[in-house]
C-alpha positions as CSV (number, residue, x, y, z in Angstrom):
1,X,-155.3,19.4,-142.2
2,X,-156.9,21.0,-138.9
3,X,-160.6,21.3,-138.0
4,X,-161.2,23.3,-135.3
5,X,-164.7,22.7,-133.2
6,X,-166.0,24.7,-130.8
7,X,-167.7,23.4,-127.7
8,X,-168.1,20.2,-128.9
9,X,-166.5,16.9,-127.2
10,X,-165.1,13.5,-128.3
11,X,-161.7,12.2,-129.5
12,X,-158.8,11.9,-127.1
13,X,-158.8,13.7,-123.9
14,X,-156.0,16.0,-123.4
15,X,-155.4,17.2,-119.8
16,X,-153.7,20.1,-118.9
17,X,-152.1,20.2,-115.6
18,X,-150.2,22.5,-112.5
19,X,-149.2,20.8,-109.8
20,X,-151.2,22.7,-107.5
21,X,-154.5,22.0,-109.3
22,X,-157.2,20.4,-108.1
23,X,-157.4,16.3,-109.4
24,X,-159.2,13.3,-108.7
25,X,-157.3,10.9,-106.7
26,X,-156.7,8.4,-108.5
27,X,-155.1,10.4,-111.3
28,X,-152.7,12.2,-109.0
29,X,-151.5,9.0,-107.5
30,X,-151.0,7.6,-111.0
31,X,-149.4,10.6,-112.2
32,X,-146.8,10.2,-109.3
33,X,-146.2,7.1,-110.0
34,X,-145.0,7.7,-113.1
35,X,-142.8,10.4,-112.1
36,X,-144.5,13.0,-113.7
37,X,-143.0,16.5,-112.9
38,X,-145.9,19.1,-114.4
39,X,-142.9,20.8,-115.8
40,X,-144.0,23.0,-118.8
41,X,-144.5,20.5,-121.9
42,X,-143.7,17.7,-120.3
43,X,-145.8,14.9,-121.0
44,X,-147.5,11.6,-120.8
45,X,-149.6,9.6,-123.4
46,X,-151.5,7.3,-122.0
47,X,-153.6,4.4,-125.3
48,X,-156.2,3.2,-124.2
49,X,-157.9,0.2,-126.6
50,X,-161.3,0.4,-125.5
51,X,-162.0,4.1,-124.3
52,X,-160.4,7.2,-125.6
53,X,-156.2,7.8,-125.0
54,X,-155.6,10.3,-122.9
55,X,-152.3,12.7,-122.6
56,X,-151.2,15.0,-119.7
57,X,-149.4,17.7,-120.0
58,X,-147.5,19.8,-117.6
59,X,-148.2,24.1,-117.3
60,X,-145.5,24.5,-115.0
61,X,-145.2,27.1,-112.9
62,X,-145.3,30.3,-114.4
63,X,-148.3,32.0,-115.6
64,X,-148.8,31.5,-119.4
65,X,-148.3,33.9,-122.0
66,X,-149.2,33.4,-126.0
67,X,-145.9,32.2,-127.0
68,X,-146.2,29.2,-124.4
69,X,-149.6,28.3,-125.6
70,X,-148.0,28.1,-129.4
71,X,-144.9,25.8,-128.0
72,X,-147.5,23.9,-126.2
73,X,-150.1,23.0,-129.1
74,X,-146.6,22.6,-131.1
75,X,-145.6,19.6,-129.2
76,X,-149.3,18.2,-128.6
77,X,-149.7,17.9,-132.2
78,X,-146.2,16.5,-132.6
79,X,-147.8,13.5,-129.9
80,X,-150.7,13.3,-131.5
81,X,-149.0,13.4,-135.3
82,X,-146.8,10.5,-134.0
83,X,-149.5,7.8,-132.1
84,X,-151.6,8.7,-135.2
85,X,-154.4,9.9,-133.3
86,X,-156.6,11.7,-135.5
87,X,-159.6,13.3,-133.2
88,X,-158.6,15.5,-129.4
89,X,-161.0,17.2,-126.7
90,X,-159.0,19.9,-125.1
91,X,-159.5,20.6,-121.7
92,X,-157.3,23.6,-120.8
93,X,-158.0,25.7,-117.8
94,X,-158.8,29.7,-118.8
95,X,-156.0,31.6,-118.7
96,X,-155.5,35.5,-117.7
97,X,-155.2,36.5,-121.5
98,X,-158.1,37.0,-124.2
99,X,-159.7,33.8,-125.6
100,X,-159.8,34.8,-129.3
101,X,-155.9,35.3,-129.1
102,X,-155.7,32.5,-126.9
103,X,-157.2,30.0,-129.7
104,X,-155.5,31.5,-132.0
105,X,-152.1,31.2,-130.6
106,X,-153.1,27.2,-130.2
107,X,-154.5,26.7,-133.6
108,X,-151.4,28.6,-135.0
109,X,-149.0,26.0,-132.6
110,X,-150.9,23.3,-134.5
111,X,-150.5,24.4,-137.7
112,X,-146.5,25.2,-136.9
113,X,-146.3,21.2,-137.1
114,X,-147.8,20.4,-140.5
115,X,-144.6,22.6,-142.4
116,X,-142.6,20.7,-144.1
117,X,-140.5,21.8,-147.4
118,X,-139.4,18.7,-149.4
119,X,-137.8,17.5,-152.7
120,X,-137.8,14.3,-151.7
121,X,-139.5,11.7,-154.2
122,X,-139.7,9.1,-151.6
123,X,-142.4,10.8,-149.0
124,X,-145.3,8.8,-148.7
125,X,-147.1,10.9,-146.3
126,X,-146.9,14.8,-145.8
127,X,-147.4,16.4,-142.4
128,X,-149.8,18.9,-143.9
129,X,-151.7,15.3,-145.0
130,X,-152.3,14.3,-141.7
131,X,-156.3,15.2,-140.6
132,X,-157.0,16.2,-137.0
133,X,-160.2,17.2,-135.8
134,X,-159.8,19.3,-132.3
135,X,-162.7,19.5,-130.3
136,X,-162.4,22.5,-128.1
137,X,-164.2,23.0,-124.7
138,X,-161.6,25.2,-123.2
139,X,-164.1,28.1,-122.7
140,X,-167.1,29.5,-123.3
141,X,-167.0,32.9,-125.0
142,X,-169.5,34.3,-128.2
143,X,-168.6,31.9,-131.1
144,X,-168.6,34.0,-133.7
145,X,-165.5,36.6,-132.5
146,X,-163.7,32.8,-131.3
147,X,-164.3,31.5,-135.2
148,X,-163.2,35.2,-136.4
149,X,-160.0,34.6,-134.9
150,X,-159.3,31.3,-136.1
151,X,-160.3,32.3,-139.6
152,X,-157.7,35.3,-139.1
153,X,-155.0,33.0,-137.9
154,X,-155.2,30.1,-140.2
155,X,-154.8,33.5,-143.1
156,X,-151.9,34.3,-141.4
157,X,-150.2,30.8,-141.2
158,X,-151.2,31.0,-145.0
159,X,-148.7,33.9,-145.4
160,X,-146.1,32.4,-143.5
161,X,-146.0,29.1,-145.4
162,X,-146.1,31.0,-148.2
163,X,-142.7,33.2,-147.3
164,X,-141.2,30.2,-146.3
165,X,-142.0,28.5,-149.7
166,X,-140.7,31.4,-151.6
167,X,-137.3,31.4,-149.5
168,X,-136.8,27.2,-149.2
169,X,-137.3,26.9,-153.0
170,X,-134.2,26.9,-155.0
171,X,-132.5,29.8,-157.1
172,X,-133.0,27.9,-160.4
173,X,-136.8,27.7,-159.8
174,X,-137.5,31.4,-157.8
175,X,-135.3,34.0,-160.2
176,X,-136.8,37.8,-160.5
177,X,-139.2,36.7,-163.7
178,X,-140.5,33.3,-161.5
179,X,-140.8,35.6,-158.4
180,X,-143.0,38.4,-159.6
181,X,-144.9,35.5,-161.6
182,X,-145.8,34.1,-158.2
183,X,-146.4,37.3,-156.6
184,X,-149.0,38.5,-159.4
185,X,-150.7,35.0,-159.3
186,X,-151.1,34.7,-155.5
187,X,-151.9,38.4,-154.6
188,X,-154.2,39.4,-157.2
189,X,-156.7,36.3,-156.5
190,X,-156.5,38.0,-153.3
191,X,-157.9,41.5,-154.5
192,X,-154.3,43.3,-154.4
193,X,-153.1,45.0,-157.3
194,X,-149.9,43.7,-158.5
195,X,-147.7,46.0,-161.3
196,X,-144.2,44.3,-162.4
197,X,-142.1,46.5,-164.4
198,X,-139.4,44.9,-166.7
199,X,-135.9,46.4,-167.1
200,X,-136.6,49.0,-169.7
201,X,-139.0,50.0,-167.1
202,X,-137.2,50.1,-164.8
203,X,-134.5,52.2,-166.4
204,X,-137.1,55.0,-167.2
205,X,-138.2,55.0,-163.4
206,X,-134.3,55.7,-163.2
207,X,-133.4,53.4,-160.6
208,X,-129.8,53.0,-161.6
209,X,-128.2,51.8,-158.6
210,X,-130.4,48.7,-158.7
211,X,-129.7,47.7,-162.4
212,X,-126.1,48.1,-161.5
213,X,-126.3,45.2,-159.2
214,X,-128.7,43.3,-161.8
215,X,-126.3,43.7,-164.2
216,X,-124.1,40.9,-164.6
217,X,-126.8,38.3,-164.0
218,X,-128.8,36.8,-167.2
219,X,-131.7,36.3,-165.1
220,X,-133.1,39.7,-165.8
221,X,-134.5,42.1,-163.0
222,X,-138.1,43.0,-161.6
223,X,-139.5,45.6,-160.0
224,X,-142.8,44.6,-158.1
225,X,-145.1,46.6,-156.8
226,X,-148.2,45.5,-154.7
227,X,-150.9,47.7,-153.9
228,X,-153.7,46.7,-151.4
229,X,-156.0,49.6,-150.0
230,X,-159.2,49.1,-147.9
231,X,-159.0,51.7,-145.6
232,X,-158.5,55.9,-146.3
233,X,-155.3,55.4,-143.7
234,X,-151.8,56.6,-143.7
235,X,-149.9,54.5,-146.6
236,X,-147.2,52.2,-145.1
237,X,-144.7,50.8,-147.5
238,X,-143.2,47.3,-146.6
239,X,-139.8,46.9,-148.8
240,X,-137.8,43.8,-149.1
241,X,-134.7,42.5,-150.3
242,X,-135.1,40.2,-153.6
243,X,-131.5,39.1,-154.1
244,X,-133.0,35.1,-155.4
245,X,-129.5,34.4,-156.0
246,X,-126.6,36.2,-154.5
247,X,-123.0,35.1,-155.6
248,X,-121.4,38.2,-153.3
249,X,-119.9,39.6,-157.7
250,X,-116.5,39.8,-157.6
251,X,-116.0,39.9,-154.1
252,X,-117.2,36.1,-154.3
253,X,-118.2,33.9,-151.6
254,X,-117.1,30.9,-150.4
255,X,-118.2,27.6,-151.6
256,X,-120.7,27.0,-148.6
257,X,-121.8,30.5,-148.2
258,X,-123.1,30.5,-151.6
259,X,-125.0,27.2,-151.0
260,X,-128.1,29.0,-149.1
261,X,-127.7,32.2,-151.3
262,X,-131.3,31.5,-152.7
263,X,-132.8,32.4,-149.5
264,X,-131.5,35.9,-150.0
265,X,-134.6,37.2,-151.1
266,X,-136.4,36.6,-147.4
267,X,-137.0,40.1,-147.1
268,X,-139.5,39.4,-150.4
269,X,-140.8,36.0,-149.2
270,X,-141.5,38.2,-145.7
271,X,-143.2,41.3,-147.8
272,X,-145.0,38.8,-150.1
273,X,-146.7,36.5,-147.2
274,X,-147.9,39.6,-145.1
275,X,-149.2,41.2,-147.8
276,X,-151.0,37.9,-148.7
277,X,-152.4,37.3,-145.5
278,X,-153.7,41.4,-144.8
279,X,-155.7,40.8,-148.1
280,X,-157.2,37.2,-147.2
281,X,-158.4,38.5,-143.7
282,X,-159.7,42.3,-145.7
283,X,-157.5,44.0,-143.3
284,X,-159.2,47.6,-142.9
285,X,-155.3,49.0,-143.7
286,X,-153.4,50.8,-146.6
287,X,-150.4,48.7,-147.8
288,X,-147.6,49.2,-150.5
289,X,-145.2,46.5,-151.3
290,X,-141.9,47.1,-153.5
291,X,-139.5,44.0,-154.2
292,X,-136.3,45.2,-156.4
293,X,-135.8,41.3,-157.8
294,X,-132.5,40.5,-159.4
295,X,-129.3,38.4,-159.3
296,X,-126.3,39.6,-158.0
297,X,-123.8,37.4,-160.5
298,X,-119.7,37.9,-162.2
299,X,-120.0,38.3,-165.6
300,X,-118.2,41.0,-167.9
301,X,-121.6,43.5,-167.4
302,X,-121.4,42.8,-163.6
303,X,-120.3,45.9,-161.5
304,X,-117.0,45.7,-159.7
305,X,-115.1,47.2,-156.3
306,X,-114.2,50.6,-156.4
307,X,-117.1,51.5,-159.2
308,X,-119.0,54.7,-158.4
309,X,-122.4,54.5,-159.5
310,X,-125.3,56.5,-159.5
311,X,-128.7,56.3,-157.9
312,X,-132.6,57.0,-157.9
313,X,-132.0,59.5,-155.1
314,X,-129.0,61.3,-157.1
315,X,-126.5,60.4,-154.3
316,X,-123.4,58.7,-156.1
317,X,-122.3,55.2,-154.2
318,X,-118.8,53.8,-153.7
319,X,-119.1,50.4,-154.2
320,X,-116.7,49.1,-151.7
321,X,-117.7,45.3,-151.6
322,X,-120.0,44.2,-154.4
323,X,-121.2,41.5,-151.8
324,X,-122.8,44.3,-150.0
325,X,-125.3,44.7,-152.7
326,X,-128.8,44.5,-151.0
327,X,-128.6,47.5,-149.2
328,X,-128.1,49.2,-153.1
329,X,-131.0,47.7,-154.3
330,X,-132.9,49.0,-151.1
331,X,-131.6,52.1,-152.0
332,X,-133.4,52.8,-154.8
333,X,-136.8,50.8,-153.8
334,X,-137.1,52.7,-150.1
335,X,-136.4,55.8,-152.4
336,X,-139.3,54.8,-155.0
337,X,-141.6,53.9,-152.1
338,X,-141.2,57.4,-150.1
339,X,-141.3,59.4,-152.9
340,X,-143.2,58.2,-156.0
341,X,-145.5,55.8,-153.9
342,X,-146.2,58.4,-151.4
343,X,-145.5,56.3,-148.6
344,X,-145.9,57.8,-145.1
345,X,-144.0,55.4,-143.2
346,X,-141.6,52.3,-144.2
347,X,-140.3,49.6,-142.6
348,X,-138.0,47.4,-145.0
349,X,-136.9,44.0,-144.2
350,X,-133.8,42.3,-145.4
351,X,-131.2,39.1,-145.1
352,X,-128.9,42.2,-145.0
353,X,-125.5,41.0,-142.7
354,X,-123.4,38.4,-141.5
355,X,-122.8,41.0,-138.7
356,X,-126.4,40.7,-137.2
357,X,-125.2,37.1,-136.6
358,X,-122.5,38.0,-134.4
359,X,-123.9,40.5,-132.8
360,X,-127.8,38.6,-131.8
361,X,-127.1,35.0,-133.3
362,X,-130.8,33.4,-134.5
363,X,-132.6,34.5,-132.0
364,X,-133.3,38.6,-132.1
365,X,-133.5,40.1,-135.5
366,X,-131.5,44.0,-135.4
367,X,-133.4,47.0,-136.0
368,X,-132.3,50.8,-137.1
369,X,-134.7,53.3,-136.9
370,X,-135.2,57.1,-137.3
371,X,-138.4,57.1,-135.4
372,X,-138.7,55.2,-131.4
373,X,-142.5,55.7,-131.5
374,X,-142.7,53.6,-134.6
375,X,-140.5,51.3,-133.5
376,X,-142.3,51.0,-130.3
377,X,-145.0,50.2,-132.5
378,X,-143.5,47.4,-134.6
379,X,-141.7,46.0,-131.1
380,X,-145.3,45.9,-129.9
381,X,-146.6,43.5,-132.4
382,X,-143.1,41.5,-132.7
383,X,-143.6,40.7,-129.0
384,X,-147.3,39.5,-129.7
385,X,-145.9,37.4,-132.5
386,X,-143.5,35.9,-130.6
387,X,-141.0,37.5,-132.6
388,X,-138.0,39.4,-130.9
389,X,-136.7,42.4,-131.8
390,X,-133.3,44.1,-131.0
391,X,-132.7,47.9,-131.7
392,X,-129.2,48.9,-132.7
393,X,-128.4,52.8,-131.9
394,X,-129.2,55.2,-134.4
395,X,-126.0,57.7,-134.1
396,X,-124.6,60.1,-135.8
397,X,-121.1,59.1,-135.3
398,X,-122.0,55.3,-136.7
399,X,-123.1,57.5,-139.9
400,X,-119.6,59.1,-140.7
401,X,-118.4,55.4,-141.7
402,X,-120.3,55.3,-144.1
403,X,-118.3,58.3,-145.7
404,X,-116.8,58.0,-148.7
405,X,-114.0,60.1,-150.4
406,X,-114.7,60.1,-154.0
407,X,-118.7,59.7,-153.6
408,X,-121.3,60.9,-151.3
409,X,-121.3,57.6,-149.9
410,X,-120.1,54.1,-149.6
411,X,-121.8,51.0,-149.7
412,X,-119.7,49.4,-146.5
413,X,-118.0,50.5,-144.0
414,X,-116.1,47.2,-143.5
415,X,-115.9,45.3,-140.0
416,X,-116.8,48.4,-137.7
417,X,-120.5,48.3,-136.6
418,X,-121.8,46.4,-139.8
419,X,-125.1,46.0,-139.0
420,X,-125.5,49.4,-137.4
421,X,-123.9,51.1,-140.9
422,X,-125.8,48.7,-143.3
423,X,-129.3,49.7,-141.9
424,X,-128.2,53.7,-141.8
425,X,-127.1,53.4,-145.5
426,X,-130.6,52.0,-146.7
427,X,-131.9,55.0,-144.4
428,X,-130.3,57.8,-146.1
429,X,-132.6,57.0,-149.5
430,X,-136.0,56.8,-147.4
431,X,-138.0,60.6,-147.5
432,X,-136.7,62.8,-145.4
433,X,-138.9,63.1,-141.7
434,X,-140.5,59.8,-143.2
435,X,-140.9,57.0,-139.9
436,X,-139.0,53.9,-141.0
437,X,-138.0,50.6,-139.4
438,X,-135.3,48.8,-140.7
439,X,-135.1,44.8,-139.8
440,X,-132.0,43.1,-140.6
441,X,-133.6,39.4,-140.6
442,X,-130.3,37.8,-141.8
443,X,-130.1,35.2,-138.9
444,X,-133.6,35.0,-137.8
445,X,-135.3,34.4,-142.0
446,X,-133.3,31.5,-142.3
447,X,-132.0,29.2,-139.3
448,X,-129.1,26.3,-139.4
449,X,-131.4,24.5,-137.0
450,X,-135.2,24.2,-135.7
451,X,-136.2,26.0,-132.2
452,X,-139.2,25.1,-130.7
453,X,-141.9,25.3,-134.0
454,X,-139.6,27.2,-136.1
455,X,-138.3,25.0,-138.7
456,X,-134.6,24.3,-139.8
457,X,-134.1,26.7,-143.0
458,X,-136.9,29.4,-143.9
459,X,-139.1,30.5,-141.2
460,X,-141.1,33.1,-142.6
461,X,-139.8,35.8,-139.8
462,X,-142.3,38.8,-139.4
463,X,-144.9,38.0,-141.5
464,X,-147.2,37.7,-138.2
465,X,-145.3,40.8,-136.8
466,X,-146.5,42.8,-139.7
467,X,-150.3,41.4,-139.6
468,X,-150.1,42.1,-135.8
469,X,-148.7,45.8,-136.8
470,X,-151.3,46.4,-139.9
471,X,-154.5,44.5,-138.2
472,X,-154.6,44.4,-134.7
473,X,-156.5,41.5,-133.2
474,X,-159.2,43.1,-130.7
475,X,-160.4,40.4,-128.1
C-alpha cells in the first residue's frame, strides 16, 4: 500500500546520484570507499539507528527515459520492501522529461513491486500489505496536474493487476460463465455497460465458427460485450482471445504445454483491464470490447481436422489444426465488432502462436496490420509504456498460404511464416478499409521468467499501451 506526498519531507533519504554531480565531500569520499560505481541501479543502503537510513543510488550515464525511472523505483522499493523501511524522502534531480509522466512512471515502478499471485496458505505477509509512505520533493510543479497523474496511474496499475489476475487464476476457477461474471461485476461499478450473451444467443447472432470451437467443451461459451462511451469519437473495438482453457482438440498438446493453457485467454485479461482502467480514470474516448469466451476441449461434439465449417462472415474455414482455434473464434468476434458494433477501427490482442516465440522470444510482441498510420499510432503509446512492439510484413504473397482447396480458407498454414499467416487470417473477417492492429502477445502475456518488474507468469501486456493509445497523458 503506497502513499504518495507531495512536497513534503521525512522518512529515509534516498539519493540519487551521477558521477559527475556535484557532492559534499565527505559523501564522495565515503562513496569511494565503498567502491560505489554510480552505475544505473546500483546501490547502497546505508541504517542508521539514530537518524534516518539513507540509500544511494547510481543514474549512470545516459540520460533517463520513463522506462528507467520505472526499473529504478522497482528496485528502490524492492530495498526498501526488504530493510522494512516503511517512510522515504526522494531527492531525484529533474530530468529532461515531463514531471506528471515522470511521477507517474515512479509511482507505477513502485507499485510493479507489490504483485504477487499466490495459492499459497502459508503467506503471512503479502507484498501489496506492506505500507510505504513516499515523501516526494523531486520538483516543484502545480500539484493538482502532479496528483492527476498519480490518480491516473495508480487506475492503470488497477487494470493491469487486474489482467494479470484473470490470466494467473486457474482454468477450473476462470471458465467463459466465471469470466463474463467477473467482467460484468468489475466494469459496470465502473460505469461500462456490460451485455453477455449465452449460447442460444449466440447462435441467433450466427457466429458459427466460434461455437464450433466451443463445442466439445462442457464449460459452455460467452459472448461479452463491453461498452463504455464518454466522448462523440470514432468507436474503437479492442478484441481478445478468451480460450480459458485450451487442450489444442484433437490435435492435443503435450503434457506441459497444456499446463499454462489457462492463461490462453490473455488477450481477454488484456481487453478487460484496459477497459477497466479507461472507465476509472473517465477517459474522454469511445470503447467496445468483445471477448468470444469458450473451451477448446475433445469430446464427441468437439470439431475435428479436416472439418469445413462455416462462419459469421459467410467465408467457409478448413480446419487444418484444431489447435489453431483462437484465430476462429477471432473470426467471428473482429467480424461482430466491424460490422454489427460499428467499429471504426480494431486492434485485437491474442496468445495466438508458438511462432511469435521463435521469431521475437519474450521480449517484442508481433504485429500485422492493414493500416501503418495506426500502427504508428499504437507503436507510439507501446514505446511510452515501455512495451515493445515488432511489425511483421503485411504481404500479399504470405496471404496465399492461407489458401485452401475445398474452402475459402484455411485455419493454418503450417510451419511457413506462422505468425505472419495467423494475424492475416483473423484480418480477413475485420470490415473491409477498417484500420486494424493485430498483436500476437503469445510470448510477451505470459513469461517463463521475471524481467526487470515484470513478473514470472501473467504480466498484464498492453493494458498501459492501450490507456496510453485511448487517453493520452498531457504534461
Amino acid at each position: 500500500m503506497i502513499k504518495f506526498n507531495l512536497y513534503k519531507e521525512g522518512g529515509l533519504k534516498v539519493h540519487f546520484v551521477k558521477k559527475d554531480q556535484e557532492l559534499p565531500s565527505e559523501i564522495k569520499e565515503y562513496l569511494e570507499k565503498k567502491k560505489f560505481a554510480y552505475k544505473f541501479k546500483e546501490s547502497l543502503y546505508l541504517p542508521s539507528f539514530e537518524e534516518e537510513s539513507e540509500i544511494f543510488m547510481g543514474l549512470g550515464d545516459d540520460e533517463l527515459d520513463l522506462e528507467d525511472v520505472r526499473n529504478l523505483f522497482f528496485e528502490l522499493g524492492n530495498i526498501l520492501r526488504d530493510n522494512q523501511e516503511h517512510e522515504v524522502e526522494i531527492k531525484m534531480p529533474e530530468l529532461s522529461i515531463c514531471n506528471k509522466k515522470t511521477i507517474m512512471a515512479a509511482y507505477e515502478g513502485l507499485r510493479q513491486g507489490e504483485y504477487e499471485f499466490t495459492k499459497k496458505t502459508d503467506v503471512k505477509e503479502k507484498k501489496a500489505d506492506f505500507e510505504l509512505t513516499v515523501n516526494y520533493t523531486a520538483f516543484r510543479g502545480p500539484e493538482a496536474k502532479l496528483r492527476e497523474g498519480l490518480d491516473k496511474i495508480e487506475n492503470i496499475m488497477d487494470g493491469v493487476f487486474l489482467a494479470r489476475d484473470l490470466v494467473n487464476e486457474r482454468a477450473n476457477v476462470i471458465y467463459p460463465d466465471t469470466l463474463a461474471k467477473i467482467a460484468k461485476e468489475k466494469l459496470e461499478e465502473a460505469g461500462v455497460k456490460v451485455t453477455v450473451y449465452e449460447e442460444d444467443e449466440i447462435e441467433k447472432i450466427g457466429m458459427k465458427a466460434f461455437l464450433r470451437v466451443a463445442a466439445g467443451a462442457t464449460n459452455r461459451p460467452r459472448l461479452i460485450v463491453m461498452e463504455y462511451k464518454n466522448a462523440d469519437t470514432e468507436k474503437v473495438a479492442l478484441v481478445g482471445k478468451g480460450l480459458t482453457y485450451d487442450s489444442g482438440g484433437y490435435n492435443i498438446k503435450s503434457p506441459s504445454g497444456m499446463n499454462y493453457m489457462h492463461c490462453d485467454m490473455g488477450g481477454a485479461g488484456t481487453v478487460i483491464g484496459t477497459i477497466y482502467a479507461l472507465a476509472k480514470n473517465k477517459a474522454k474516448t469511445n470503447i467496445v470490447g468483445v471477448v468470444a469466451a469458450c473451451e477448446n476441449m475433445i469430446s464427441g461434439q468437439a470439431y475435428k481436422s479436416g472439418d469445413v465449417i462455416d462462419s459469421m462472415k459467410g467465408l467457409t474455414i478448413e480446419v487444418a489444426n484444431t489447435d489453431a482455434e483462437g484465430r476462429i473464434t477471432l473470426a467471428d468476434a473482429v467480424h461482430y465488432a466491424t460490422n454489427n458494433l460499428g467499429a471504426e477501427k480494431i486492434i485485437d490482442l491474442a496468445t495466438l502462436t508458438g511462432a511469435v516465440t521463435i521469431a521475437l522470444g519474450e521480449v517484442y510482441t508481433g504485429a500485422v496490420t492493414n493500416n501503418e498510420d495506426f500502427y504508428k499510432e499504437v507503436l507510439e503509446a507501446g514505446k511510452l509504456a515501455g512495451e515493445k512492439m515488432w511489425a511483421f510484413p503485411y504481404d500479399e504473397d504470405y496471404k496465399k498460404l492461407n489458401k485452401s482447396e475445398v474452402a475459402d480458407i484455411k485455419n493454418t498454414s503450417g510451419r511457413q511464416a506462422g505468425s505472419v499467416t495467423a494475424g492475416l487470417f483473423v484480418g480477413e473477417f475485420v470490415k473491409e478499409n477498417t484500420p486494424w492492429v493485430h498483436l500476437d502477445i503469445a510470448a510477451t502475456a505470459y513469461r517463463d521468467k521475471k524481467a526487470g518488474y515484470l513478473p514470472k507468469n501473467a504480466t498484464g501486456i498492453h493494458v498501459k499501451t492501450l490507456n496510453n493509445l485511448l487517453d493520452p497523458t498531457d504534461c
